[in-house]
N, CA, C and O atoms as a Tinker XYZ file with bonds, in Angstrom:
   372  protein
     1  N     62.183000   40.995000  144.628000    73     2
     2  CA    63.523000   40.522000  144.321000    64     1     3
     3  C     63.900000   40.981000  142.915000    63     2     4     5
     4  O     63.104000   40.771000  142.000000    81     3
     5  N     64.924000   41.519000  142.710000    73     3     6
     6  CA    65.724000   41.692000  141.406000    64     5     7
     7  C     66.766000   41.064000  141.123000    63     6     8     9
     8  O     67.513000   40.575000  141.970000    81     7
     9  N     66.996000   40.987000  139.456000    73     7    10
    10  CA    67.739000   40.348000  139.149000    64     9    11
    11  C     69.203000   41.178000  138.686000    63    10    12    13
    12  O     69.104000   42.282000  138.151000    81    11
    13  N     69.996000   40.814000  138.832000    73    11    14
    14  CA    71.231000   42.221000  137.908000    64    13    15
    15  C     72.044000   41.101000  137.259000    63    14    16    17
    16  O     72.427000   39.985000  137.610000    81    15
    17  N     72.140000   41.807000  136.245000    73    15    18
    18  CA    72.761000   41.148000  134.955000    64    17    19
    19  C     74.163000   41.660000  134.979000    63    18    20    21
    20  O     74.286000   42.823000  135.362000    81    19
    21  N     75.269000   40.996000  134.635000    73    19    22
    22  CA    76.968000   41.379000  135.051000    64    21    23
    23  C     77.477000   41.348000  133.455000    63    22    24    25
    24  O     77.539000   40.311000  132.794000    81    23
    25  N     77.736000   42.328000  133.093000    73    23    26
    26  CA    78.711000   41.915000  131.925000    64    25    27
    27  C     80.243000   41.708000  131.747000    63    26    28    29
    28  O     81.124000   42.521000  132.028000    81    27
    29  N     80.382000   40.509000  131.246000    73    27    30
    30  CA    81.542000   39.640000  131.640000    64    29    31
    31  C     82.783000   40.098000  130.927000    63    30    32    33
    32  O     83.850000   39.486000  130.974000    81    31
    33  N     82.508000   41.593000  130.040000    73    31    34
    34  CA    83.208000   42.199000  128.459000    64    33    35
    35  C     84.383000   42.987000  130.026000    63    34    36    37
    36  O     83.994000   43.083000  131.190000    81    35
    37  N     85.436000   43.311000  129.625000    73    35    38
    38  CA    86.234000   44.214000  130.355000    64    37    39
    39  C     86.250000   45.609000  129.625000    63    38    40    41
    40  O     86.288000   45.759000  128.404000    81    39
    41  N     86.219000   46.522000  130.495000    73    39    42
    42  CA    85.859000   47.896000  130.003000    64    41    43
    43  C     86.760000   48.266000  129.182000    63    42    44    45
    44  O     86.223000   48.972000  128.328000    81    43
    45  N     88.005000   48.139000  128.972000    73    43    46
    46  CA    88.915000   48.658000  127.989000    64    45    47
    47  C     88.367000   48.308000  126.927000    63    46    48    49
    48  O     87.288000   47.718000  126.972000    81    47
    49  N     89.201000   48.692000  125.323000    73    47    50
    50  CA    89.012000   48.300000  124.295000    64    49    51
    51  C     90.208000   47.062000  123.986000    63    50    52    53
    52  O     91.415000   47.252000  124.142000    81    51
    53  N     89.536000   45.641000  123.472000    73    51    54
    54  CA    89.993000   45.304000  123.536000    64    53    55
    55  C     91.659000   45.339000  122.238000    63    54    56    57
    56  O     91.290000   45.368000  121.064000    81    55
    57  N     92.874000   45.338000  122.377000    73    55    58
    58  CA    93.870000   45.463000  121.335000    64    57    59
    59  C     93.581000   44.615000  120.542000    63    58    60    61
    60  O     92.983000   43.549000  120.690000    81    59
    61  N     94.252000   45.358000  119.192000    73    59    62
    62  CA    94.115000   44.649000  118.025000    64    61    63
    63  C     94.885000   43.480000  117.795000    63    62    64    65
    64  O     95.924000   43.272000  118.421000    81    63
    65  N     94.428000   42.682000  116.913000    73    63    66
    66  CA    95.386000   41.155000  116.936000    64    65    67
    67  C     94.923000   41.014000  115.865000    63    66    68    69
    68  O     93.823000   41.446000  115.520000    81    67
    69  N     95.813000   40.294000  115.079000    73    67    70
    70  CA    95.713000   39.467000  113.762000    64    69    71
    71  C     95.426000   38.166000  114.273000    63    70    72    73
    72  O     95.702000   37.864000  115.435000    81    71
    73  N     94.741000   37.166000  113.250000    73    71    74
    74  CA    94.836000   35.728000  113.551000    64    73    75
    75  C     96.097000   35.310000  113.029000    63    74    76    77
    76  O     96.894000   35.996000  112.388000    81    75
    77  N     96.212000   33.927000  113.422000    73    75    78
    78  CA    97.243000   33.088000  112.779000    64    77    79
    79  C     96.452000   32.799000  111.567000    63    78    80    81
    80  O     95.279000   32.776000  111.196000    81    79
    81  N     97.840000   32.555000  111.052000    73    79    82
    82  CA    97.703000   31.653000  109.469000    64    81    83
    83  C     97.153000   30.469000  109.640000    63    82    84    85
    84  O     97.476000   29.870000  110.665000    81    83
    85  N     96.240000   29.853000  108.753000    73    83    86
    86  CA    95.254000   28.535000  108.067000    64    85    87
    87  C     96.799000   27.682000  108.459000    63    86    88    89
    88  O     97.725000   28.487000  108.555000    81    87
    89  N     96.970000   27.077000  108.557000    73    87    90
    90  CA    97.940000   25.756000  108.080000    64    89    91
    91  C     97.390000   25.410000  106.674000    63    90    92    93
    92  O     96.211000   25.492000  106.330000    81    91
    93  N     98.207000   25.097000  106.086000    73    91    94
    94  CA    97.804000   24.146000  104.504000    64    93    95
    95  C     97.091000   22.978000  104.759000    63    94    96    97
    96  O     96.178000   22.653000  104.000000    81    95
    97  N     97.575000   21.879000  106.340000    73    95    98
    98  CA    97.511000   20.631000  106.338000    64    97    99
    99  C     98.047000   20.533000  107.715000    63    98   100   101
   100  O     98.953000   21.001000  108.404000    81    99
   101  N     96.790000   19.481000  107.807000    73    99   102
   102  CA    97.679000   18.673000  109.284000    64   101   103
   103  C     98.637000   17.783000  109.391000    63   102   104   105
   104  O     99.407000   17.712000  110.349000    81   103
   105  N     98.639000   16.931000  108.244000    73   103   106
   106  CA    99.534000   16.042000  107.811000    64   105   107
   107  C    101.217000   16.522000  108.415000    63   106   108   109
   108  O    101.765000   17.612000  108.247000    81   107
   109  N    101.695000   15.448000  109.059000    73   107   110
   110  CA   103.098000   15.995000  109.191000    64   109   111
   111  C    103.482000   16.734000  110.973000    63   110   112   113
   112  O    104.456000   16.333000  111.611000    81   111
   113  N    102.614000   17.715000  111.464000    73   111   114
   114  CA   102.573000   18.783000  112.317000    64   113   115
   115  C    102.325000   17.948000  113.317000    63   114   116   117
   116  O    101.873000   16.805000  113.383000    81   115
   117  N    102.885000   19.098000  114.442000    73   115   118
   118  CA   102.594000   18.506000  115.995000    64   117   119
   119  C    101.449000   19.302000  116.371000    63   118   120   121
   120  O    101.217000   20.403000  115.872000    81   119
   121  N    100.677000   18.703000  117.322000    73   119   122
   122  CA    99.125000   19.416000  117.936000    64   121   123
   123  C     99.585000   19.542000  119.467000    63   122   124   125
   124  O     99.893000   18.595000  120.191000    81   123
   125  N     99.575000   20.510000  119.716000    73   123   126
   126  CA    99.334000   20.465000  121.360000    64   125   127
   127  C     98.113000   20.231000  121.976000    63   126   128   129
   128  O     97.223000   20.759000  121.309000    81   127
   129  N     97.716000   19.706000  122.894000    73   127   130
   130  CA    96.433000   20.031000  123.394000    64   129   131
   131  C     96.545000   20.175000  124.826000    63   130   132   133
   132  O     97.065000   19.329000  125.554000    81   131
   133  N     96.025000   21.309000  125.226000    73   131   134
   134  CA    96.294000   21.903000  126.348000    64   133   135
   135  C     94.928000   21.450000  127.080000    63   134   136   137
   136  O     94.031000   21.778000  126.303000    81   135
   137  N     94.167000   20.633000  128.621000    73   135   138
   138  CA    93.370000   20.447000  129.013000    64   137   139
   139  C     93.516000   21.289000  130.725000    63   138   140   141
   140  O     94.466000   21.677000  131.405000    81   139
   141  N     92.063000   21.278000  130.881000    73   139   142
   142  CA    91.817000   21.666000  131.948000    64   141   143
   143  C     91.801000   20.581000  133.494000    63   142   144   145
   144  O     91.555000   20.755000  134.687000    81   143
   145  N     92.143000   19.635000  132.769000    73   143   146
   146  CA    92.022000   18.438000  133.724000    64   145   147
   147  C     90.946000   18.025000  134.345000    63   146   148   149
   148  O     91.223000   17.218000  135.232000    81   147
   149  N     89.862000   18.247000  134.239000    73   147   150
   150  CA    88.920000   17.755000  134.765000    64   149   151
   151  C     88.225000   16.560000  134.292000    63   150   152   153
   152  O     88.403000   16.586000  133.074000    81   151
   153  N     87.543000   15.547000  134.575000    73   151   154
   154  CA    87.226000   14.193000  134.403000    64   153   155
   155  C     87.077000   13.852000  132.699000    63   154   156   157
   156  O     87.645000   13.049000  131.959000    81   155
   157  N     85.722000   15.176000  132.435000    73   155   158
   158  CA    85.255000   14.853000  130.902000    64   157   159
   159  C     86.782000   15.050000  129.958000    63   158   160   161
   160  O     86.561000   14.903000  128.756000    81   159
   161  N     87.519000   15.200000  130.122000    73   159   162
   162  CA    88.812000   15.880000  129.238000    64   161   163
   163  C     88.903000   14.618000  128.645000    63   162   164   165
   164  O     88.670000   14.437000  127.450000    81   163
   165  N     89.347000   13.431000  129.700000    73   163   166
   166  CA    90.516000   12.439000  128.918000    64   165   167
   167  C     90.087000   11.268000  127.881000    63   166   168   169
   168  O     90.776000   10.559000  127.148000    81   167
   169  N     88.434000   11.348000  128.138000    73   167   170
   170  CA    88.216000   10.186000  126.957000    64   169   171
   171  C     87.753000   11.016000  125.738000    63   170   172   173
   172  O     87.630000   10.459000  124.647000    81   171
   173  N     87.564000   11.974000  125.850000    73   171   174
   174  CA    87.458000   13.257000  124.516000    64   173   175
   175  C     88.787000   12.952000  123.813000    63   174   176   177
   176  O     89.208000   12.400000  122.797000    81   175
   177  N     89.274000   13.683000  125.028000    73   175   178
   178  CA    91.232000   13.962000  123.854000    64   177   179
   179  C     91.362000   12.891000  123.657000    63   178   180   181
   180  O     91.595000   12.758000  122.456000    81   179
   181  N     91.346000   11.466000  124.424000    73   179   182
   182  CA    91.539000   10.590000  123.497000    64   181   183
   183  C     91.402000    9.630000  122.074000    63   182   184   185
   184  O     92.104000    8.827000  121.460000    81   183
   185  N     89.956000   10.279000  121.952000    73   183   186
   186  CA    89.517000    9.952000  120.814000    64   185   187
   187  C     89.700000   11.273000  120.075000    63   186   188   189
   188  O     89.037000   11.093000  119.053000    81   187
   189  N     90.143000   12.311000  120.017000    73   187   190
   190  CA    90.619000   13.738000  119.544000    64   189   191
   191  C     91.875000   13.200000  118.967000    63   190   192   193
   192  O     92.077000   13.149000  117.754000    81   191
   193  N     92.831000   12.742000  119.998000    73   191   194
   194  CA    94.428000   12.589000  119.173000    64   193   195
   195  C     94.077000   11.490000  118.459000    63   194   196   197
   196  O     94.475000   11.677000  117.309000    81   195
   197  N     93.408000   10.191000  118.573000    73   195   198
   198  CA    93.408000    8.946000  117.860000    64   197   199
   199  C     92.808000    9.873000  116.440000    63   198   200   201
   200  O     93.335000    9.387000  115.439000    81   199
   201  N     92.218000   10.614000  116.207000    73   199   202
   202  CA    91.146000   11.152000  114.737000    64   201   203
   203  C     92.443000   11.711000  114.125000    63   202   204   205
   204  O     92.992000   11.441000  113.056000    81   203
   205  N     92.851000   12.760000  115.329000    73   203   206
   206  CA    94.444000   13.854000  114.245000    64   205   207
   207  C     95.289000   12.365000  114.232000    63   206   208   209
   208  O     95.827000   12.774000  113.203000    81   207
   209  N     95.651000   11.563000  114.348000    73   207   210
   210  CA    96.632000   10.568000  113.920000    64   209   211
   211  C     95.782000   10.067000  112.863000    63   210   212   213
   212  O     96.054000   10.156000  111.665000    81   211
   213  N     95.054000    9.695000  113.205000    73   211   214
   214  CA    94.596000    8.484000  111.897000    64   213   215
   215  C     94.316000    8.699000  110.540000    63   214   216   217
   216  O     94.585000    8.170000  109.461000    81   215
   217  N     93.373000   10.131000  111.177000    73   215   218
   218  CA    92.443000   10.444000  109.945000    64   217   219
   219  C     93.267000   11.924000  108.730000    63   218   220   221
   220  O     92.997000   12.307000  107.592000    81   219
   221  N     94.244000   12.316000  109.704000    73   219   222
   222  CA    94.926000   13.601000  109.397000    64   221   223
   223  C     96.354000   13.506000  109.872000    63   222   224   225
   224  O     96.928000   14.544000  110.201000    81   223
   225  N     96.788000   12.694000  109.915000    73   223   226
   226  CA    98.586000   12.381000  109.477000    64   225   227
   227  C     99.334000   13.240000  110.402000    63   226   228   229
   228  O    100.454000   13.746000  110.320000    81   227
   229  N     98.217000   13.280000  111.509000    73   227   230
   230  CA    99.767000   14.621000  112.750000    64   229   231
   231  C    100.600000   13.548000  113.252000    63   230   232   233
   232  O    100.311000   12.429000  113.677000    81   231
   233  N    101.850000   14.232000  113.082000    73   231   234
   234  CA   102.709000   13.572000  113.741000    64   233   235
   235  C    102.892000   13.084000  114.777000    63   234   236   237
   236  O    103.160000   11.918000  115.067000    81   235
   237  N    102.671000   14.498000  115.760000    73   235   238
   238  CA   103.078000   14.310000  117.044000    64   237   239
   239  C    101.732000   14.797000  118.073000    63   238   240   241
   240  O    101.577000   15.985000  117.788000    81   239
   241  N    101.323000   14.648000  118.491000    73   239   242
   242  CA   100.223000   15.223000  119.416000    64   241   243
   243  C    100.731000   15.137000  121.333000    63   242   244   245
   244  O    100.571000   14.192000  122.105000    81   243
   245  N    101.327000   16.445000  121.589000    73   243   246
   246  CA   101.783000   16.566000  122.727000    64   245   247
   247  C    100.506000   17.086000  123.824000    63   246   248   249
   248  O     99.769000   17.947000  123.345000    81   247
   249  N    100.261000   16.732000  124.936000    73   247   250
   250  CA    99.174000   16.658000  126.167000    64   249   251
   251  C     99.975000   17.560000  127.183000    63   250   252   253
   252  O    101.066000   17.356000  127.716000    81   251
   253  N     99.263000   18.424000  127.268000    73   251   254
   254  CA    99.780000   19.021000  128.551000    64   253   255
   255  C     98.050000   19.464000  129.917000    63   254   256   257
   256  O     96.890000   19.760000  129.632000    81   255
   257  N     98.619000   19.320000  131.041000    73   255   258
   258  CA    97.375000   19.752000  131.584000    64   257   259
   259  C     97.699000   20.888000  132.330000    63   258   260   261
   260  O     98.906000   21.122000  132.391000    81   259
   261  N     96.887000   21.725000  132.967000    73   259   262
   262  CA    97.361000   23.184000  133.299000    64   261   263
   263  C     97.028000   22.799000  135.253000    63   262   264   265
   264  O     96.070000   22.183000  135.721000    81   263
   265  N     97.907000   23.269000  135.811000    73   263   266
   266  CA    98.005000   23.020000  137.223000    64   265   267
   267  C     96.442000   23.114000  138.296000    63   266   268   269
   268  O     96.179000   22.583000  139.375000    81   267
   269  N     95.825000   23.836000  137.596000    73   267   270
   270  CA    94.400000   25.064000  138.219000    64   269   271
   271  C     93.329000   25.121000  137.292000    63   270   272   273
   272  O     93.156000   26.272000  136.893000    81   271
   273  N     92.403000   24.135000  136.715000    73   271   274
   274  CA    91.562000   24.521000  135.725000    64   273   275
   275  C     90.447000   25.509000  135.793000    63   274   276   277
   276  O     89.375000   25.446000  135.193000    81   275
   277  N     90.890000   26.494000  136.670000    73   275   278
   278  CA    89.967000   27.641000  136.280000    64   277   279
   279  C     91.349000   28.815000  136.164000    63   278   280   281
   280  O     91.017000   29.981000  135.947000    81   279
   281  N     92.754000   28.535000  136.294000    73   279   282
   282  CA    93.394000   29.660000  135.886000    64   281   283
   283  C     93.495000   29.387000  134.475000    63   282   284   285
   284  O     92.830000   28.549000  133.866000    81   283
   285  N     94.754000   30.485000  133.790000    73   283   286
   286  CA    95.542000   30.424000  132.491000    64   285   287
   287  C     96.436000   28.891000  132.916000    63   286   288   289
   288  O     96.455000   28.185000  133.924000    81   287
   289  N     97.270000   28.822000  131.295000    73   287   290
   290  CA    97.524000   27.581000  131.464000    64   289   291
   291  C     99.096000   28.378000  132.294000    63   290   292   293
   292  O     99.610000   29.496000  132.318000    81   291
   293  N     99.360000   27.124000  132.834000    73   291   294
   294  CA   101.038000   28.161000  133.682000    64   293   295
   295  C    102.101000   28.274000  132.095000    63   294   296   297
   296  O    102.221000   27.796000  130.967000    81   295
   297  N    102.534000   29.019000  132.804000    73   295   298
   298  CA   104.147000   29.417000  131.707000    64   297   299
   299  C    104.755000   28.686000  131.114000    63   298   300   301
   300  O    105.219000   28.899000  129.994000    81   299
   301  N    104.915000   27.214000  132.064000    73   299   302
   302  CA   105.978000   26.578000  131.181000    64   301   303
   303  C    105.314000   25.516000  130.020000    63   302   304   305
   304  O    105.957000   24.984000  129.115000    81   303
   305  N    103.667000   25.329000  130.323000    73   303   306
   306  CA   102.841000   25.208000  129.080000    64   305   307
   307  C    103.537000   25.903000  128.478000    63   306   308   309
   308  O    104.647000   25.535000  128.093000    81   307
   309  N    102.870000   27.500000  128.174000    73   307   310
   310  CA   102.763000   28.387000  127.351000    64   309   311
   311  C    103.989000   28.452000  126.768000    63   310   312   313
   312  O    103.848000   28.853000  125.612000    81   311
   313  N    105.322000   28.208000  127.080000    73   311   314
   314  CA   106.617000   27.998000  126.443000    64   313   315
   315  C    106.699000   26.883000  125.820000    63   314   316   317
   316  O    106.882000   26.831000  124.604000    81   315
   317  N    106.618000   26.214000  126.309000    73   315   318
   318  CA   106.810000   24.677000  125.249000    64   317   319
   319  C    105.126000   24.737000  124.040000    63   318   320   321
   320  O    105.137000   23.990000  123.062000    81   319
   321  N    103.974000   25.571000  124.260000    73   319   322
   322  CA   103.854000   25.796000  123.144000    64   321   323
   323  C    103.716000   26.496000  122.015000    63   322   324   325
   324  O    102.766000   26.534000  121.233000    81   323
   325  N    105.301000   27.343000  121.986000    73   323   326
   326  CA   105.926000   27.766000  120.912000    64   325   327
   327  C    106.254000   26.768000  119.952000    63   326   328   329
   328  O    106.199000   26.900000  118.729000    81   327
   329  N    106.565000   25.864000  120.527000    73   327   330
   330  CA   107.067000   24.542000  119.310000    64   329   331
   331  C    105.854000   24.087000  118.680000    63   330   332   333
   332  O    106.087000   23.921000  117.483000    81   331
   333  N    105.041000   23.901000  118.878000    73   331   334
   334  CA   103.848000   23.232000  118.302000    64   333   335
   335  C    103.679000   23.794000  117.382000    63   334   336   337
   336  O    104.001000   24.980000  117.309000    81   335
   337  N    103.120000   23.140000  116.376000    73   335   338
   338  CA   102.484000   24.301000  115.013000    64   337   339
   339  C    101.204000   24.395000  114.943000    63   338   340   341
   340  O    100.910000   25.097000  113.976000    81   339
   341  N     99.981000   23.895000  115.698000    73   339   342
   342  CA    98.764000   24.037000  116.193000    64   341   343
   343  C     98.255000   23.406000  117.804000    63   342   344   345
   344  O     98.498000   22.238000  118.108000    81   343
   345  N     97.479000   24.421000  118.814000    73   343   346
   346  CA    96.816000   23.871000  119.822000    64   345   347
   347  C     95.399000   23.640000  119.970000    63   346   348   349
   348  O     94.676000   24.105000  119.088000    81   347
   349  N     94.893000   23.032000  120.887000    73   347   350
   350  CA    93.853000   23.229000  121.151000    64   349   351
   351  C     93.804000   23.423000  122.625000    63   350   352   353
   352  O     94.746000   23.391000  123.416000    81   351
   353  N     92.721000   23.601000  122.823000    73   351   354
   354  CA    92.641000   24.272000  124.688000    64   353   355
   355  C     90.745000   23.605000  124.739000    63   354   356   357
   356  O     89.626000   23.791000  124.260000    81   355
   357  N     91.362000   22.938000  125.500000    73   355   358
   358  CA    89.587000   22.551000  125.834000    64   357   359
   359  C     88.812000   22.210000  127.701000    63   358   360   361
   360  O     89.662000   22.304000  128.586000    81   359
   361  N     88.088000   22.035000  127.943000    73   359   362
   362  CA    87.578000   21.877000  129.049000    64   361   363
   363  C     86.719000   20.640000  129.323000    63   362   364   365
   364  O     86.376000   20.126000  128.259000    81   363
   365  N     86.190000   19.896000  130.560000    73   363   366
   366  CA    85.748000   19.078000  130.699000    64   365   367
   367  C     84.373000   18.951000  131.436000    63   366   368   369
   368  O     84.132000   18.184000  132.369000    81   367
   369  N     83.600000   19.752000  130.908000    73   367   370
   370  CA    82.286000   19.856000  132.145000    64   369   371
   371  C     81.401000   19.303000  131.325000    63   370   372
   372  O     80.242000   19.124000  131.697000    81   371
């Protein structure tokens, strides 16, 4: 029996990208957090948004969950988070 090893890299090169800018501060800002919906997600993020409120002054912390947690998040996520001024994207396994 053999084993074959898959590499998960896509053959192109990948394009260049800059990062985003540091924020100065969380204080003030809205957080998106984008989840995969699966079980482990909701008592995480919940103690995730309770820390950015309490401990770091975000304003607003908006929840979105994505329809398919093994696709991308759908579009109209990805549009509404243009408004945000930081996300996170996390999973629940």
């Amino acid at each position: 029996m053999s084993i074959e090893f898959l590499d998960p890299t896509h053959e192109a090169a990948a394009a260049d990208f800059a990062l985003s800018a540091r924020l100065p501060a969380l204080k003030g800002i809205t957080v998106g957090i984008i989840s995969n919906g699966k079980l482990g997600t909701l008592p995480f993020f919940d103690a995730f948004e309770n820390e950015l409120v309490e401990s770091y002054g975000v304003t607003k912390v908006v929840r979105r969950t994505k329809s398919n947690y093994s696709a991308p998040a759908d579009p109209y996520i990805m549009d509404e988070a243009q408004e945000w001024n930081a996300l996170i994207a996390g999973i629940g396994d």
